[in-house]
N, C-alpha and C positions, 0 to 999 in steps of 0.2 A: 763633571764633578759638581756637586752641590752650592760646594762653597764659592766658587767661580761664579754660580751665576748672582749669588749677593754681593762680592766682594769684587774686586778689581786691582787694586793694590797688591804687587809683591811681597813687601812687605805684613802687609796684614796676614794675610793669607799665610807666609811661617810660622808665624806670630803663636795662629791660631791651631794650627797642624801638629804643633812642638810642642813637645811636655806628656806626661802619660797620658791622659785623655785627648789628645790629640787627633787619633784614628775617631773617637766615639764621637768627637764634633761633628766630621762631615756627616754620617748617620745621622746625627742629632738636625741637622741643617735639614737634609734632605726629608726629617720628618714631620720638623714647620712647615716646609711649603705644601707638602703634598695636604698636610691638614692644613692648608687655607691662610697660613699667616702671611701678612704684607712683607718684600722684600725688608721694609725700611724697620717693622716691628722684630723680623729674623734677625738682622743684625743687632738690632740691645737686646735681643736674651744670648746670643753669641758673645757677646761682650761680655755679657754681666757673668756669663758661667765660664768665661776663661778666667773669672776670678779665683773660681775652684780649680782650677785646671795648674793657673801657679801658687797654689797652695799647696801643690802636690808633689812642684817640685823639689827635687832635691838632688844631694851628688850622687846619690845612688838609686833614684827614679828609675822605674821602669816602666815603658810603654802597659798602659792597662789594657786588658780586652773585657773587664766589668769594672766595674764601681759598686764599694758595698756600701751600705747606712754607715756604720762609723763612722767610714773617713767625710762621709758627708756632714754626719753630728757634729765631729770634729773642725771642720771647714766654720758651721755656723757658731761653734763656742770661739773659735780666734780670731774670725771676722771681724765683728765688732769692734773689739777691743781698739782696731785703729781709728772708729770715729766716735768713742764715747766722750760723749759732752758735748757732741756739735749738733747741731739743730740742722744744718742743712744733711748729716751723716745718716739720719733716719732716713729720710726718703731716698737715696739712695741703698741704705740697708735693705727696705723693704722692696725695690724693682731689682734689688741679687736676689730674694729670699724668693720671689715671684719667680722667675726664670729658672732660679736650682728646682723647684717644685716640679716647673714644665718639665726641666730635663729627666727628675725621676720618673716624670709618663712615659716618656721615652726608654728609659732603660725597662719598663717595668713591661712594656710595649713587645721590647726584643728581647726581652728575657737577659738583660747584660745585667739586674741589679742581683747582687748578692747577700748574703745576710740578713733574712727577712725575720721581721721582729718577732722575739720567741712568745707561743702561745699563752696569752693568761691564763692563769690555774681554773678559773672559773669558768672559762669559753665552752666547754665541753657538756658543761651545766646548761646552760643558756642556750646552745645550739639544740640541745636534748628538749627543754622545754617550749622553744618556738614552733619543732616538727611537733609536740604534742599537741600543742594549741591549733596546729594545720591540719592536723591526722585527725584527732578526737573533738573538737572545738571547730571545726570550718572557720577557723579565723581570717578573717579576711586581710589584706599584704599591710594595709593601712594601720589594722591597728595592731597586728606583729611587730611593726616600726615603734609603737608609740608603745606596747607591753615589754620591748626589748629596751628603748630610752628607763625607763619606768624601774624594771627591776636591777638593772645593771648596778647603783648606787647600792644595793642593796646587798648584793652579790659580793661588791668592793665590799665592803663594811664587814664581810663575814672572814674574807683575808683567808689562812690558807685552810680554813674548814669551808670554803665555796666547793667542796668534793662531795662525789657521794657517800662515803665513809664520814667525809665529819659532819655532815646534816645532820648523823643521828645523833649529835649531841646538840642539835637545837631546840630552844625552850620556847616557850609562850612569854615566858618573861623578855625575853630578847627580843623577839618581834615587836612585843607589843613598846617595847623601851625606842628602838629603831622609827615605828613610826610615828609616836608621838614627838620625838627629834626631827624629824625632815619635816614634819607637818608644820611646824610653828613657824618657819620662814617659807611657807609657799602657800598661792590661792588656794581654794577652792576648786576647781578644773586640774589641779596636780596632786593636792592630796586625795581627789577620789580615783585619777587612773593609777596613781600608787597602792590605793586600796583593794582596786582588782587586780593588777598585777599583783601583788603579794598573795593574794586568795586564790588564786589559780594557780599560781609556783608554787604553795604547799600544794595543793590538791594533786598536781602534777607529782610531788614529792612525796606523796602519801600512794599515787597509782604503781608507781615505779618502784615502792619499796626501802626509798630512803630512809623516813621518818617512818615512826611504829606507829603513832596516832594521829588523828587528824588538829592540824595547828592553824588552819585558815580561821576557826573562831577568833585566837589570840589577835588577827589585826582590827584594829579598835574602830568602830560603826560609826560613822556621821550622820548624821540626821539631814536628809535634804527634804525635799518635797517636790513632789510632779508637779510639771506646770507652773513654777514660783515664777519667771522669769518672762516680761515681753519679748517677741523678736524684733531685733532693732535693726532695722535695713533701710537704705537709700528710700529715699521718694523716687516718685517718678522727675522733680524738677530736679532734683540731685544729682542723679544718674544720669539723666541729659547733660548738664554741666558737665557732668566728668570726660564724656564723651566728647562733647563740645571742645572741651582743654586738651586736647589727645593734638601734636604734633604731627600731621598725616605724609611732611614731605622728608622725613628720614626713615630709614629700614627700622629703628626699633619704634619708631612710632604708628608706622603700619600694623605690625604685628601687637603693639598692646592694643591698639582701637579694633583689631579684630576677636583680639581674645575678651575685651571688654564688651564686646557687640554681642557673643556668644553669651557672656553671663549675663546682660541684660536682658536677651531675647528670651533666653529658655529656663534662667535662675539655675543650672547645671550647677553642679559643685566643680570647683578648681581643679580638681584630681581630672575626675571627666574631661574637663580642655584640654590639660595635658597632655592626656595619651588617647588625644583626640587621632586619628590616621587619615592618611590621606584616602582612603578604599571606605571610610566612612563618610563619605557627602558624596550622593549623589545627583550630579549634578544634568544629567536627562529629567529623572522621575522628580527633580528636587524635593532631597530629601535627605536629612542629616542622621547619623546614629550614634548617638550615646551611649559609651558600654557601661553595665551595670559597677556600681560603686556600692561599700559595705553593704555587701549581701542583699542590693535591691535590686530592679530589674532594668532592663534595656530600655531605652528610650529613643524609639524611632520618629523623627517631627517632621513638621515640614521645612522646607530651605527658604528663609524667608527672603526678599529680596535684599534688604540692607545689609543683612548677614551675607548672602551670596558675593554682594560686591565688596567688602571689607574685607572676604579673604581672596576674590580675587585678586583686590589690588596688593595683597600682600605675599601671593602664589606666584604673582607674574613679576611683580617687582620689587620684591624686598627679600623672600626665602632665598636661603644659600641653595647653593647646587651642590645636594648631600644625597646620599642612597637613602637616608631613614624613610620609614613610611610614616613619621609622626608628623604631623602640620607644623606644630609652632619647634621652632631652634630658635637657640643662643644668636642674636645677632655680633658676635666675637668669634672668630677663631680660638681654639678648634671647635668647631660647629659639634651640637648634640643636644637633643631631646631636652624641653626640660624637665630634669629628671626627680630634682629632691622639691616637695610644697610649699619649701620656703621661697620660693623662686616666682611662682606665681604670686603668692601673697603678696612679696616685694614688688611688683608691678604695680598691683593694685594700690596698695600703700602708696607708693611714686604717687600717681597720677590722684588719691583722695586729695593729699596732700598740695598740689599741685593747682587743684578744684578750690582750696581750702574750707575744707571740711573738715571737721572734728566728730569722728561718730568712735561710739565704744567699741563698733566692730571693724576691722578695718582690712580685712581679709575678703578671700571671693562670699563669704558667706551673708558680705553684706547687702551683694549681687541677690544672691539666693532668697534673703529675706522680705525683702523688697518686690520682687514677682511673686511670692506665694499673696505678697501682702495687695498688690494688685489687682491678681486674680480675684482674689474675694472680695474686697472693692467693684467691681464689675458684674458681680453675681454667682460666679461659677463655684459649685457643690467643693463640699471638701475634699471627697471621691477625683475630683477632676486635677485637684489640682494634686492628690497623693499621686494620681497618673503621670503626673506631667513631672512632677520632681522625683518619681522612680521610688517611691515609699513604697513596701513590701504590704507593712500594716499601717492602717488607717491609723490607728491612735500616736505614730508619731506626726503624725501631722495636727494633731488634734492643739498643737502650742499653737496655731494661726486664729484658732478660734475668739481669740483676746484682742486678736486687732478685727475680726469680723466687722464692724461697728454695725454694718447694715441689720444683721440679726439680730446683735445685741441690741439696739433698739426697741425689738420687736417683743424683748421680755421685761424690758425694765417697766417698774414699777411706775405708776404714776404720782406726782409730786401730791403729799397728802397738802388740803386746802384747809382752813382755819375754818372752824365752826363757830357763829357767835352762839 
């Protein structure tokens, strides 16, 4: 049995077996360990969710063979209640709230949870509009993530006309009232992907039939300009430093100094390291591949030697022992991909931070900007380096031409000299 192999005590061991979740513990036990968690970490999420377990009881308790959402909502609204106003009750609160979470992986796992939370009115909307965007638009998964963040607020705000029936009472005046409201408390990078989301969700809603005419004019134009902006990335002494501060004798220190060696060496975007895989480096031919990211191309390089050993040392002694074929994991149990781009970023932030450095970008792109910025420091064509960063068309590569300096020398002006 499961629990026997964490537990030892008799006692504990009724303890934990009694009460209506009782049967769902051992399951719950036997699905820490098999996903990787330490005996010692198994028993405090054991602990911490037989707190639900006698919350449950009662004089006329019955053995559960599911758990739904209420009684869980339930558990988290009367919790509390016993440590409010204690300062030491919080931290405690939050390693229950942690562990009840695990355990809904678990149930969600075995199929034991019930009551799954009823569909928003508007889901149906938004699910119609992202296959449009994949069907008609080749939108790439990246920024389906960031058009579904984008127009969801949007969708809320429309309440129960988010249907296809009541869109056709939507006006120009509402949009356009909508986005000048969200726009006054957000940058510039938010009010412009709300502006294409919004212009694409009519457009979509004008293709489908909702709406009679076309209302994507109604969201109101910002005025940007090409090119207004330097790229602001790492130096080359920068980047060394960061490098340099990287901890190399713990498992997650191996793994950011190789994920950081990646974005130094080839400027790859975040995304790219990511769902780097292990059937992508080849390590006969040495030779690494880069899968195409927003619609650009593949990026086949060579394996350079520092890179080679940074993930070796990270392949042989620091990776879990997982089926995935993705290189970098979660150093935590339960091991997995990582999966969402906050996740990389936050590495990199770690270890800027760490370096102390204070730059405006603070994400892999800082990696990125910094090797194009490189490249062309050293000579090589714009062409070369669109190649190397997987650019489709030249002219988005064309924002490195502002750090060129070497060219730009070659046009400027000469200082005019005073004629007596």
């Amino acid at each position: 049995m499961a629990l026997e192999r964490v537990f030892e005590y008799p006692r504990t061991l009724r303890r934990l077996r009694s009460g209506p979740i009782g049967k769902l513990l051992e399951g719950y036990c036997h699905w820490l360990l098999e996903h990787g968690f330490k005996r010692g970490t198994v028993r405090k999420h054991l602990f911490n969710v037989s707190h639900l377990n006698d919350h449950l009881r009662g004089p006329r308790s019955e053995v559960h063979q599911t758990v739904s959402l209420r009684e869980i909502q339930n558990f988290f609204r009367a919790y509390p209640l016993r440590y409010r106003n204690r300062r030491a009750g919080e931290k405690h609160l939050r390693r229950v709230g942690y562990s009840i979470n695990r355990f809904l992986a678990y149930l969600r796992d075995s199929e034991l949870l019930d009551s799954l939370p009823q569909q928003k009115i508007y889901q149906p909307l938004l699910d119609g509009y992202l296959q449009w965007m994949r069907q008609y638009q080749h939108t790439a998964d990246g920024t389906l993530q960031v058009r579904r963040h984008s127009i969801t607020p949007f969708l809320q705000g429309l309440g129960p006309e988010a249907t296809p029936n009541g869109l056709s009472r939507l006006t120009a005046q509402r949009i356009e009232a909508f986005f000048l409201s969200y726009a006054q408390g957000m940058g510039r990078s938010a009010r412009r992907s709300m502006q294409s989301a919004l212009r694409t969700f009519l457009r979509f809603c004008l293709h489908q039939g909702y709406i009679e005419r076309p209302l994507d004019h109604a969201v109101p134009t910002l005025r940007t300009y090409k090119l207004t902006t330097v790229p602001r990335g790492l130096s080359d002494p920068q980047a060394q430093q960061v490098l340099h501060g990287i901890n190399r004798n713990s498992h997650a220190g191996r793994r950011d100094y190789a994920i950081l060696q990646l974005l130094y060496t080839y400027g790859v975007r975040g995304g790219q390291v990511r769902v780097l895989r292990l059937e992508d480096i080849d390590w006969v031919q040495n030779k690494i591949l880069f899968r195409a990211s927003k619609q650009g191309k593949d990026s086949p390089l060579p394996l350079t030697a520092p890179v080679g050993e940074s993930l070796l040392d990270y392949l042989q002694n620091s990776r879990p022992s997982h089926p995935s074929p993705h290189v970098f994991l979660t150093c935590r149990a339960p091991y997995h991909p990582l999966a969402h781009p906050s996740s990389l970023s936050a590495i990199v932030e770690r270890h800027l931070r760490i370096a102390g450095l204070e730059l405006p970008s603070k994400g892999a792109h800082a990696f990125r900007h910094g090797f194009a910025t490189r490249m062309l420091h050293q000579g090589h064509s714009l062409k070369a380096v669109a190649d190397v960063l997987g650019h489709r068309h030249l002219s988005t590569t064309f924002i490195y031409t502002k750090v060129d300096f070497n060219t730009l020398k070659q046009v400027g002006l000469a200082w005019p000299q005073e004629v007596p």
